[in-house]
C-alpha positions as CSV (number, residue, x, y, z in Angstrom):
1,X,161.3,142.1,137.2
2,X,157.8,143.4,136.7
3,X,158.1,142.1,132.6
4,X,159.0,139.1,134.1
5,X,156.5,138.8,136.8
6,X,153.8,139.3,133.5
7,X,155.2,136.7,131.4
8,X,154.7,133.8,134.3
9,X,151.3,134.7,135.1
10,X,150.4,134.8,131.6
11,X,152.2,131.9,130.9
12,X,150.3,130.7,134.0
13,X,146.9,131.2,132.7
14,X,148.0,129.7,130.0
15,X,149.2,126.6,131.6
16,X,145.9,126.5,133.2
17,X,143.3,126.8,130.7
18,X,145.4,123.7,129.1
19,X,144.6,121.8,132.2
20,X,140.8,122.4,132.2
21,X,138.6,120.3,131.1
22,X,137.0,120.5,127.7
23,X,133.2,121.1,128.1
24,X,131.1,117.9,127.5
25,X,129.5,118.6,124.3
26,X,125.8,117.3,123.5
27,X,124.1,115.4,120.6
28,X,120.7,115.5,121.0
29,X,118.6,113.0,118.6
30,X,115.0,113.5,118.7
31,X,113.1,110.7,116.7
32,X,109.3,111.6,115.8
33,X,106.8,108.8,116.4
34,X,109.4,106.4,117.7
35,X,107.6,103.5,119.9
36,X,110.1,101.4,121.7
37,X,109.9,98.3,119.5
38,X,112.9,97.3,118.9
39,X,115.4,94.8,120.1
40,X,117.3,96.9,122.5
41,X,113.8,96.3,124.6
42,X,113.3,92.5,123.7
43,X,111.2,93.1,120.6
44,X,112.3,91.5,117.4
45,X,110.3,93.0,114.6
46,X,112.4,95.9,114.2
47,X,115.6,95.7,112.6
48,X,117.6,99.0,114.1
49,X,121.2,98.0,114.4
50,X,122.5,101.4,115.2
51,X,120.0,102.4,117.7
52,X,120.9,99.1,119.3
53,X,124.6,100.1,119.4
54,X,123.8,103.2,120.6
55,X,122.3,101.3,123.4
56,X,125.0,98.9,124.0
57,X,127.6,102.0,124.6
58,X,125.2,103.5,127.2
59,X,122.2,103.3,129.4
60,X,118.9,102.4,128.0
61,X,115.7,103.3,130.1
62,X,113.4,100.2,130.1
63,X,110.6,103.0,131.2
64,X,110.6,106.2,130.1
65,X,107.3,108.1,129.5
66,X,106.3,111.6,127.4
67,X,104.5,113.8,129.3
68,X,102.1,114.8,126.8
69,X,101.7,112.6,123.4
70,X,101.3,115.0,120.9
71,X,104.6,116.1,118.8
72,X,104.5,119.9,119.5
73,X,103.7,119.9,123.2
74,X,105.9,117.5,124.0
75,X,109.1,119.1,122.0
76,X,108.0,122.5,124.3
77,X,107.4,120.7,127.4
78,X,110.8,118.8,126.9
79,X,113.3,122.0,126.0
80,X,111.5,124.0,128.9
81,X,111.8,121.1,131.5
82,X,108.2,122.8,132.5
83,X,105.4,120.3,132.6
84,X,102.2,120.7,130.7
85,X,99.0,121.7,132.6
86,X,95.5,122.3,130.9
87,X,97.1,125.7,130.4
88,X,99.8,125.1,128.9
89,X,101.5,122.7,126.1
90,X,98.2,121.0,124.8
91,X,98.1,120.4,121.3
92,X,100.4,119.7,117.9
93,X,100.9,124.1,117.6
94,X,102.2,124.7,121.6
95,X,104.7,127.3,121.3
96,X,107.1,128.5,123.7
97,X,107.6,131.2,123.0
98,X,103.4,131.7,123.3
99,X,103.0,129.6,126.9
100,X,106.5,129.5,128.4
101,X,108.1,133.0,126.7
102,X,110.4,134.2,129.8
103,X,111.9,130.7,130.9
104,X,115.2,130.0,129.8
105,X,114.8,126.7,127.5
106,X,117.6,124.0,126.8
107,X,119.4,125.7,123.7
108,X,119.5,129.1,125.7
109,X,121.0,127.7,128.5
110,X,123.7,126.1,126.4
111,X,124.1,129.2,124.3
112,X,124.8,131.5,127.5
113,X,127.4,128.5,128.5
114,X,129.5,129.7,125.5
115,X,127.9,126.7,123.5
116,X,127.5,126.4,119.8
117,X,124.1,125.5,119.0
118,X,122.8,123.8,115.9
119,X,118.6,122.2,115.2
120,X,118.5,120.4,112.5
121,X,115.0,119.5,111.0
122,X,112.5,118.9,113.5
123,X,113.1,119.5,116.9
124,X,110.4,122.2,117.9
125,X,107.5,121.8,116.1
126,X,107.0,125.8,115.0
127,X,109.7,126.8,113.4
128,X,111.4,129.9,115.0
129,X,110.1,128.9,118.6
130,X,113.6,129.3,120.1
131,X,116.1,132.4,119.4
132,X,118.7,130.7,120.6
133,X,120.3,129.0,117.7
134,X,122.8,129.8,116.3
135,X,121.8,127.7,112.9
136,X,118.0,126.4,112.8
137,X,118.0,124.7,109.1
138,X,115.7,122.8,107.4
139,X,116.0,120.7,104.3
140,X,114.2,122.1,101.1
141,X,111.5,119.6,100.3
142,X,108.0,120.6,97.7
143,X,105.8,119.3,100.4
144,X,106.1,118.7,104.4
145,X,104.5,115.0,103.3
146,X,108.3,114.3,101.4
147,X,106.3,112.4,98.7
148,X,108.3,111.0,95.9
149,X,106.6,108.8,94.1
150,X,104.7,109.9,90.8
151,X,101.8,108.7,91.6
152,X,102.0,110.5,95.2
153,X,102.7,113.9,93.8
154,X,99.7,113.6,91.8
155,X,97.1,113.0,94.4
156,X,98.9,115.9,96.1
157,X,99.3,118.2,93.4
158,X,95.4,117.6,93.4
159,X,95.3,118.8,96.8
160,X,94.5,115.2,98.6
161,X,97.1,113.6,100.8
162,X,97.9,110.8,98.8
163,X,98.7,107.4,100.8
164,X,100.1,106.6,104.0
165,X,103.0,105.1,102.6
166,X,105.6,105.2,100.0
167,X,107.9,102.3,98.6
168,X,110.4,103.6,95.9
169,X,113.9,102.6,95.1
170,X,115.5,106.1,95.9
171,X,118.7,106.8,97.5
172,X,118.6,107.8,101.2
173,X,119.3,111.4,100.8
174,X,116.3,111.7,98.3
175,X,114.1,111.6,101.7
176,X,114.8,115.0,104.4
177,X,116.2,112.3,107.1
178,X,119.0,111.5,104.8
179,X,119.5,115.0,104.0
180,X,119.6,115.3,108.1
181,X,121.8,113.2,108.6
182,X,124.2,114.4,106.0
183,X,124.2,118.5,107.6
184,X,124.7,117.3,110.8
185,X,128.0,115.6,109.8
186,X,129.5,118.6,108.1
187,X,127.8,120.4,111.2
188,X,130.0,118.5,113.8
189,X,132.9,118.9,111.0
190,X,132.8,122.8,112.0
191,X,132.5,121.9,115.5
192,X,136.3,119.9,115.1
193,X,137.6,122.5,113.2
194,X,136.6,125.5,115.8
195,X,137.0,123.6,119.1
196,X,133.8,125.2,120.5
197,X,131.6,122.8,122.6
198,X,128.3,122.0,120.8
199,X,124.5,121.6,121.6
200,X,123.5,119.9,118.2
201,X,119.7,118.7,118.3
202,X,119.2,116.3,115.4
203,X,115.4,115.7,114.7
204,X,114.5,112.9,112.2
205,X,110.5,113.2,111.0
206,X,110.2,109.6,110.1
207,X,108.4,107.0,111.3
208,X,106.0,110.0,111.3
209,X,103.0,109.5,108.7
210,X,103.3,109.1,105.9
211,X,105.8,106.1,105.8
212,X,108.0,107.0,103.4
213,X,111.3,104.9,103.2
214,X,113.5,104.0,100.3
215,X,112.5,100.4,98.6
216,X,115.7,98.5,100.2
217,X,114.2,99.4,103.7
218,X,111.0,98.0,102.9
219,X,113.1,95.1,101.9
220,X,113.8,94.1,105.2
221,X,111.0,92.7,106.6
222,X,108.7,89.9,104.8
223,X,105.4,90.7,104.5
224,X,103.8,87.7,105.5
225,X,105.7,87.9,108.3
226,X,103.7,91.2,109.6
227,X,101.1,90.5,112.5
228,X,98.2,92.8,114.1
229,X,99.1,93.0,118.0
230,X,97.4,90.8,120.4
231,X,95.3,93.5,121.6
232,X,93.8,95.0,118.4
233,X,90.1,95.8,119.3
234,X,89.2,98.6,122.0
235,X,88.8,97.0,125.7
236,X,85.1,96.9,126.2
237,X,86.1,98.1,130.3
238,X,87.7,101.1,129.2
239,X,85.7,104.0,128.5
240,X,85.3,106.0,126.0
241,X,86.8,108.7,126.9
242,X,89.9,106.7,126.1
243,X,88.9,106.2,122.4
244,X,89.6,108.6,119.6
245,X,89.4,108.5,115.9
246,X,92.9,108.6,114.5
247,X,92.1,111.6,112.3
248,X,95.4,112.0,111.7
249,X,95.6,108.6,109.6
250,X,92.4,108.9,108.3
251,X,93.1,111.8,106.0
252,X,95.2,109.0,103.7
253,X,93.3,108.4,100.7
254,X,93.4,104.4,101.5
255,X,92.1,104.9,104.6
256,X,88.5,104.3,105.2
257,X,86.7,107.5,107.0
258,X,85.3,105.6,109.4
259,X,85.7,102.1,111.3
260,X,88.2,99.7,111.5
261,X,91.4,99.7,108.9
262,X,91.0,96.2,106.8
263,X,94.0,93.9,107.9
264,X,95.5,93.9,104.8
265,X,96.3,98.0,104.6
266,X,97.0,97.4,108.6
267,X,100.0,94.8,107.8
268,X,101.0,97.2,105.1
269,X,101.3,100.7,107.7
270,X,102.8,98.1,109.8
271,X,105.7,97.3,107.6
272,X,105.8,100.8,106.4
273,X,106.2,102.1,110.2
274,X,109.1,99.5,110.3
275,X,110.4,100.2,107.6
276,X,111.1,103.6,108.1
277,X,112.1,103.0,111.8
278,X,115.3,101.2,109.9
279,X,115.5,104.0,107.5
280,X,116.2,106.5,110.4
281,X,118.3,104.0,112.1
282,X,120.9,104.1,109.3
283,X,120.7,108.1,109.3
284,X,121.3,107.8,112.6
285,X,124.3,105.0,111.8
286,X,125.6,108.0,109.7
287,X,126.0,110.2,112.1
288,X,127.1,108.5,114.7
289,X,129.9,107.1,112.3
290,X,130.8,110.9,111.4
291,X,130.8,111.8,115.1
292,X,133.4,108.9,116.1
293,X,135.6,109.1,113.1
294,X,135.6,113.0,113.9
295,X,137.2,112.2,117.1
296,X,134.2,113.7,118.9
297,X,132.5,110.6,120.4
298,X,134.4,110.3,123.8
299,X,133.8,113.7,124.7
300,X,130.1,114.3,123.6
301,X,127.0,113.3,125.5
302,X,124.2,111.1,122.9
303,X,120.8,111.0,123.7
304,X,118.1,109.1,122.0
305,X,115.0,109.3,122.6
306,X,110.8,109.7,120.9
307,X,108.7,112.5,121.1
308,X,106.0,110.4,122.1
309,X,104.7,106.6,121.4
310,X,102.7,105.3,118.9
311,X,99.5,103.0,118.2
312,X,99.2,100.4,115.6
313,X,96.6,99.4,116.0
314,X,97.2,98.5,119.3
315,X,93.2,98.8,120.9
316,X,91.8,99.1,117.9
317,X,93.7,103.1,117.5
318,X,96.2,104.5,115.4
319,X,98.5,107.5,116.1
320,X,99.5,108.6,119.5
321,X,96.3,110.9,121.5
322,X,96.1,108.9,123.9
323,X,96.4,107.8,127.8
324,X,97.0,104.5,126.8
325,X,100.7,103.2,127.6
326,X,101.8,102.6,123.7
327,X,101.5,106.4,123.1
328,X,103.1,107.6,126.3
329,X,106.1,105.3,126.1
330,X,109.0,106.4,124.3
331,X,112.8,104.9,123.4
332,X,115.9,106.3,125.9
333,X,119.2,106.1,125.8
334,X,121.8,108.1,127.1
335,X,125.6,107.7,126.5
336,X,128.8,109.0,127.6
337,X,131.9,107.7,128.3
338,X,131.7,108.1,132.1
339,X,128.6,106.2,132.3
340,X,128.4,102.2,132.3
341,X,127.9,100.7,128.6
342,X,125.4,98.4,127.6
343,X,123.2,98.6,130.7
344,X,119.5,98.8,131.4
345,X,117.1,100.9,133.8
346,X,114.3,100.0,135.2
347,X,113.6,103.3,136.9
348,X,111.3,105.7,135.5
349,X,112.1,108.5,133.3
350,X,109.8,111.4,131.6
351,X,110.8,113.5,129.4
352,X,111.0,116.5,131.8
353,X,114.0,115.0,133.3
354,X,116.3,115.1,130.4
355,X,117.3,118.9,130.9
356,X,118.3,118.7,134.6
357,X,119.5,115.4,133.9
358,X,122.2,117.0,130.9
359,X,122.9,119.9,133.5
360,X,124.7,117.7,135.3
361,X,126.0,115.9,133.1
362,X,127.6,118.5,131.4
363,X,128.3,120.2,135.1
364,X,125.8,123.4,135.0
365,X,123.9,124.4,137.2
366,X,120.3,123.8,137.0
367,X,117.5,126.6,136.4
368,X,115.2,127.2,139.2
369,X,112.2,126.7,137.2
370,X,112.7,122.9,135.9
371,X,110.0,120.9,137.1
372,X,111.8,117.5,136.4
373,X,114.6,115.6,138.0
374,X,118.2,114.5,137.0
375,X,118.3,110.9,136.1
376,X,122.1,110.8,136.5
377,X,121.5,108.3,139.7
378,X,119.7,105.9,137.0
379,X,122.3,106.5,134.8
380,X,125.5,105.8,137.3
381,X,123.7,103.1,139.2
382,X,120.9,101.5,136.8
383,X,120.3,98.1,138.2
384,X,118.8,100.7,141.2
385,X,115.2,102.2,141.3
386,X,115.5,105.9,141.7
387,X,112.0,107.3,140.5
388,X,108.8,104.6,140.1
389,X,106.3,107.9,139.5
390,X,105.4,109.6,136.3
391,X,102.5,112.0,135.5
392,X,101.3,112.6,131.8
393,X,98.3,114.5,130.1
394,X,96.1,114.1,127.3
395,X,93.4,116.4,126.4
396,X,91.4,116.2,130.2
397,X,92.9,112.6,130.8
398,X,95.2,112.5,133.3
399,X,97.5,109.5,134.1
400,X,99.5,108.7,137.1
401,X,102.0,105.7,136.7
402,X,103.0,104.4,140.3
403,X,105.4,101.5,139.4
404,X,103.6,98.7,137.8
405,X,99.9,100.6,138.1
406,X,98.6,103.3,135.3
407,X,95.7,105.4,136.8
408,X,93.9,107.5,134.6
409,X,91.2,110.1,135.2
410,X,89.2,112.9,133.4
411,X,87.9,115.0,135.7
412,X,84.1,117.7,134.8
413,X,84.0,120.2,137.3
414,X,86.4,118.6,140.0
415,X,85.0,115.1,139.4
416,X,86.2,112.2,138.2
417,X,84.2,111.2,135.5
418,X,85.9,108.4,133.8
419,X,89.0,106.1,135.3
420,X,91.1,103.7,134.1
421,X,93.5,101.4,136.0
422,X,95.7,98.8,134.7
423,X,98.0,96.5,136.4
424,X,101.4,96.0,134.0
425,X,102.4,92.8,136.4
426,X,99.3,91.0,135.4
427,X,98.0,92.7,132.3
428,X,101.0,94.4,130.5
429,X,98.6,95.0,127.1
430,X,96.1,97.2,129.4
431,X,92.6,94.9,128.0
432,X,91.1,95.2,131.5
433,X,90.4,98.2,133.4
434,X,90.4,97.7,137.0
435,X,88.8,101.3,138.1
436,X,85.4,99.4,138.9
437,X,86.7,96.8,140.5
438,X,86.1,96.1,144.2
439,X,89.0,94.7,144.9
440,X,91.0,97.7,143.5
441,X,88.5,100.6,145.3
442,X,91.0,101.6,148.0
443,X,93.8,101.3,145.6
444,X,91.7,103.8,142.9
445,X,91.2,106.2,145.7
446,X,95.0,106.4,147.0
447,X,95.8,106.7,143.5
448,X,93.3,109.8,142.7
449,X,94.7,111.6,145.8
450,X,98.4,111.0,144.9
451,X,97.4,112.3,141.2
452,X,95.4,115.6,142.6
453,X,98.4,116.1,145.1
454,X,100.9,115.6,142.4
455,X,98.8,118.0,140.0
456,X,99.2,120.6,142.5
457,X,102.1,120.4,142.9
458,X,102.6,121.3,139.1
459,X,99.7,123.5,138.2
């Protein structure tokens, strides 16, 4: 009786664990330098067919912000779900480990949740920021600029950065992002073969400088086809503060040291940025692909989204270091096969509110410490406004978006010193701060309040 009474629990617990359901597992895409031009959000310059399948099997956020627009803050800021302060998470080096050390960030809470978990390539910007992986790899390459060309690994064999491009007829896996796309696949091949759920974090470096792509991608797009934007030259009401000097473009060798880029090398960054934008897009097409024919897709939670925006040439700037909208605004999309397919938000996201938001989605609970909020409201209901406030940083600039207005302030000894406000409804391009405007006086000071209250809140 008592042999027998073993054998039906055990076979019990057996029955049981056969009846639970298998852990959501999580593919993480992290695209560097990745403005939201493309046609997934009504822009047509960018050809990105996969992304915009990616879109049509989820939920695309129409406005989702970074919280700091610089590559290695924002990668710490993200994976802690702790915003940055002027303490913390500044510049390109932030570490975790150096201002966040004791918090537990996104791979260690998947790890303690019996996950298996894979970074590929760039997703913190210091290497060995995060113990918790169980594989951090990184493809071999001679230099972190992935120059192919002859002529390109001359200027750098000479110690100079060479140009800010590169257009050669190579295969796909000649460039790191092909080579990224091609671990992850035999990555999520292991993950079939052992059953274990899966955090894999899949960082592709282009469209970062320099805009390396293989020749067909650059094949694309016409080049007499490639405009400036509208809003080229810096707004003579914003102040400058605002303005930088895009030194990380001006270290190309056909970039001039000083003043404006001639149009001609500007149309040609321009197609390079697009061109490897569609590069990436068919790594990520190839992974994707190996993730569905895998069998893996229906159970496995895909989010795409940018470190950060990106300037060209939009107000006369380059890069991203800045409080400007183009380098604080940054693709989304999240999809699962609970969540409605080929839909659009319009409520805000930041990029603080991805690790509650894949808590719940993959039913955890939550750390104590995250300092964002779960967008699975958004995400269940999106044609329904759930969140119209975001907060980002850059440098001493501080910007507060409330709906369609984006305040900005730097503060010198508790004082605002500079402000910028733009109104989206009426002047989505920001070319005219309203900060000195009468009419906007009592809106600038609800604003400042609701930025130093939200600030504190933070701090």
């Amino acid at each position: 009786m008592k042999q027998f009474f073993i054998f039906f629990l055990l076979f019990s617990l057996a029955v049981s664990a056969q009846n639970q359901p298998q852990p959501k597992n999580v593919l993480f895409i992290m695209v560097d330098d990745l403005r939201p031009e493309l046609s997934l959000y009504g822009q047509n310059q960018i050809i990105s067919p996969n992304i915009d399948a990616l879109g049509a099997s989820g939920v695309t956020f129409n406005r989702a912000y970074c919280n700091v627009p610089v590559c290695g803050a924002s990668r710490a800021s993200l994976l802690t779900g702790v915003r940055p302060t002027p303490n913390r998470f500044l510049t390109y080096h932030s570490r975790i480990k150096k201002d966040m050390p004791d918090v537990i960030n996104m791979a260690q809470y998947f790890k303690d949740r019996g996950y298996s978990t894979v970074s590929n390539n760039k997703i913190t910007h210091i290497k060995n920021d995060i113990d918790a992986w169980d594989d951090e790899w990184y493809p071999k390459s001679k230099n972190w600029r992935n120059y192919l060309s002859e002529e390109n690994l001359i200027l750098q064999a000479s110690n100079k950065a060479g140009y800010a491009y590169e257009n050669i007829d190579v295969p796909d896996a000649a460039y790191i992002d092909g080579q990224t796309a091609l671990k992850s696949v035999e990555d999520l091949k292991q993950f079939k073969a052992s059953g274990q759920p899966f955090f894999l974090a899949v960082g592709f470096v282009k469209p970062h400088l320099p805009f390396n792509a293989p020749k067909k991608y650059w094949d694309l797009y016409d080049p007499n086809s490639i405009t400036l934007p509208e809003n080229a030259t810096f707004p003579k009401s914003a102040p400058q503060r605002a303005n930088h000097k895009w030194g990380e473009l001006r270290a190309y060798i056909d970039i001039p040291k000083k003043g404006p880029v001639p149009d001609p090398i500007a149309k040609k960054l321009i197609h390079g940025y697009y061109a490897s934008v569609s590069y990436v897009d068919a790594q990520i097409g190839v992974l994707i692909k190996g993730l569905t024919e895998l069998g893996l897709r229906e159970n496995t939670i895909i989010v795409l989204v940018g470190d950060h925006g990106w300037s060209l040439s939009d107000h006369g700037l380059w890069a991203k270091h800045s409080n400007f909208e183009v380098a604080l605004q940054v693709p989304l999309i999240i999809s699962d096969s609970s969540l409605p397919k080929a839909a659009h938000t319009n409520s805000i996201a930041e990029l603080v509110d991805i690790y509650p938001t894949l808590c719940e989605l993959t039913a955890g609970e939550s750390p104590t410490h995250l300092q964002g909020s779960s967008l699975v409201s958004a995400l269940e209901a999106p044609g329904t406004i759930f969140k119209d406030v975001a907060l980002a940083r850059w440098q001493k600039g501080e910007t507060l978006i409330v709906d369609q207005l984006f305040y900005t302030e730097w503060q010198q000894k508790g004082k605002a010193v500079s402000k910028m406000l733009y109104n989206h409804e009426t002047d989505p391009n920001e070319t005219n701060n309203l900060a000195n405007d009468p009419a906007y006086l009592s809106t600038v000071k609800a604003l400042s309040k609701q930025l130093e209250q939200f600030k504190t809140t933070f701090n």
